[in-house]
C-alpha positions in Angstrom: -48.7 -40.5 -6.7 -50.8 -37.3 -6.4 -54.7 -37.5 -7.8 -55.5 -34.1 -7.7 -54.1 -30.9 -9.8 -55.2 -27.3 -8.6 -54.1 -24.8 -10.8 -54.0 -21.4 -9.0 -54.7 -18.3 -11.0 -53.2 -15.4 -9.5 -50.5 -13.5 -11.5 -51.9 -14.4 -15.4 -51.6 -10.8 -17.1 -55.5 -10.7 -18.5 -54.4 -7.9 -20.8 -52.2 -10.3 -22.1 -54.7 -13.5 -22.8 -52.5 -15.9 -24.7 -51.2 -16.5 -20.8 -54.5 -17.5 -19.6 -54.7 -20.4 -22.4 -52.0 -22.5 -21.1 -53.2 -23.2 -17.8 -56.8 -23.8 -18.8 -55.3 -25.9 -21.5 -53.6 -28.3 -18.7 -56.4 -28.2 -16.3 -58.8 -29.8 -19.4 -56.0 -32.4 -20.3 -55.7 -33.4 -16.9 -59.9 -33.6 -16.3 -59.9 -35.9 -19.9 -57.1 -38.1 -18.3 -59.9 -38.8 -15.4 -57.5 -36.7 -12.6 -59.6 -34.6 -9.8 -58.8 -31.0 -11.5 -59.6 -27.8 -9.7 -58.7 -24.1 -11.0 -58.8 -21.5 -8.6 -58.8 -17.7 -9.5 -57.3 -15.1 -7.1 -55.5 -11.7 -7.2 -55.7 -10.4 -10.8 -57.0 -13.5 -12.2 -59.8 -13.1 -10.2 -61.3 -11.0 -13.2 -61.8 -14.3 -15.1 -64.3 -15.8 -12.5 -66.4 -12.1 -12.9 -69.4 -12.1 -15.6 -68.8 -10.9 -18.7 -65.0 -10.4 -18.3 -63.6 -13.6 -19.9 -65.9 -13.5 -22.6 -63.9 -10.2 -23.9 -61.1 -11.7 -24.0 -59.9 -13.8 -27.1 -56.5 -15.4 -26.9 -55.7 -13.9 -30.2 -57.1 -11.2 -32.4 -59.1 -13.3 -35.3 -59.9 -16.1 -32.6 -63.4 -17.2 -32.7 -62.7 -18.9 -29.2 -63.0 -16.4 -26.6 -61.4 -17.1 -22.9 -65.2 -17.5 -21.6 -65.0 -20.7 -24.6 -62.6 -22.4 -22.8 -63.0 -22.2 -19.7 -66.6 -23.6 -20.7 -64.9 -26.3 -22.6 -62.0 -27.2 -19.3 -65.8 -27.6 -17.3 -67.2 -30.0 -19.4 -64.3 -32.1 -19.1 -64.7 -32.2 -15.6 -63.1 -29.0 -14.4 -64.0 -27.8 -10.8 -64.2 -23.5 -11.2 -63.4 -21.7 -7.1 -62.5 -18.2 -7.0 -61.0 -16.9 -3.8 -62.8 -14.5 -1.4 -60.3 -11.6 -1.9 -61.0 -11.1 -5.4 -64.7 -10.8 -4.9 -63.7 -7.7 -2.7 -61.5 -6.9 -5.8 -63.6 -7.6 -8.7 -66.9 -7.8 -7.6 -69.5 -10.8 -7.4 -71.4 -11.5 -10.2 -69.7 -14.4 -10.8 -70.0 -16.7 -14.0 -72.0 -20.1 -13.5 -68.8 -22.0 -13.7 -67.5 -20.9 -10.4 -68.5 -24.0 -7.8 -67.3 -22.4 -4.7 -66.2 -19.1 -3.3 -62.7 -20.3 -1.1 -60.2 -18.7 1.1 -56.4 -18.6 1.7 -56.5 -21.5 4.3 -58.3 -23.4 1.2 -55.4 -22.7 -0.9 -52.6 -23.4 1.9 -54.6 -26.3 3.1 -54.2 -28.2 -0.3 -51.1 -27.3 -1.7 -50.0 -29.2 1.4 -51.4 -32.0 0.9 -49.8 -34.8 -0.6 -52.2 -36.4 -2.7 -52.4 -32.7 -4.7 -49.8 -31.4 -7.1 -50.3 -27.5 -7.2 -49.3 -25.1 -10.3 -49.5 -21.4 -10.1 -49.9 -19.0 -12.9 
């Protein structure tokens, strides 16, 4: 049985936020049931990993949660934040304080391979 989850952030329509909850949702579930969690933003998602981008960005309109509040809330439980280098060239990189580690494309390959990690894109 696989230990780890990496939930890769790529195609998630930002303009479109109520698409960014679920996966966050499932990486923080996953963290509280004590499973090696990490969630990794590249392509368009890579604007979630820039400061000041999430935090504009509430899943509904009369939320008082903003995106920023959960992905705060998925690191407390345990969440490990990369973003991939590609979006940095993308997006920029002033990065939020989440963010652990700045990865590449063999990092993403190299794990999705792996047994012991079961990989979801969004």
């Amino acid at each position: 049985m696989a230990d780890k989850l990496l939930i890769v952030m790529a195609n998630v329509d930002i303009t479109r936020p109520a698409e960014i909850l679920p996966p966050l949702l499932q990486a923080t579930v996953a963290a509280a049931m004590e499973y090696e969690v990490e969630v990794l933003f590249t392509g368009q998602a890579g604007q979630l990993a820039m400061r000041g981008e999430a935090e504009k960005l509430l899943i509904k309109e009369d939320d008082t949660r903003s995106v920023y509040d959960h992905i705060k809330q998925a690191r407390i439980a345990g969440v490990v934040f990369k973003v991939c280098t590609p979006a940095l060239k993308l997006w920029g990189d002033d990065v939020i304080p989440e963010i652990d580690e700045t990865v590449g494309g063999a990092y993403i390959i190299n794990e999705a391979m792996d047994d012991s990690v079961v990989t979801f894109t969004y």
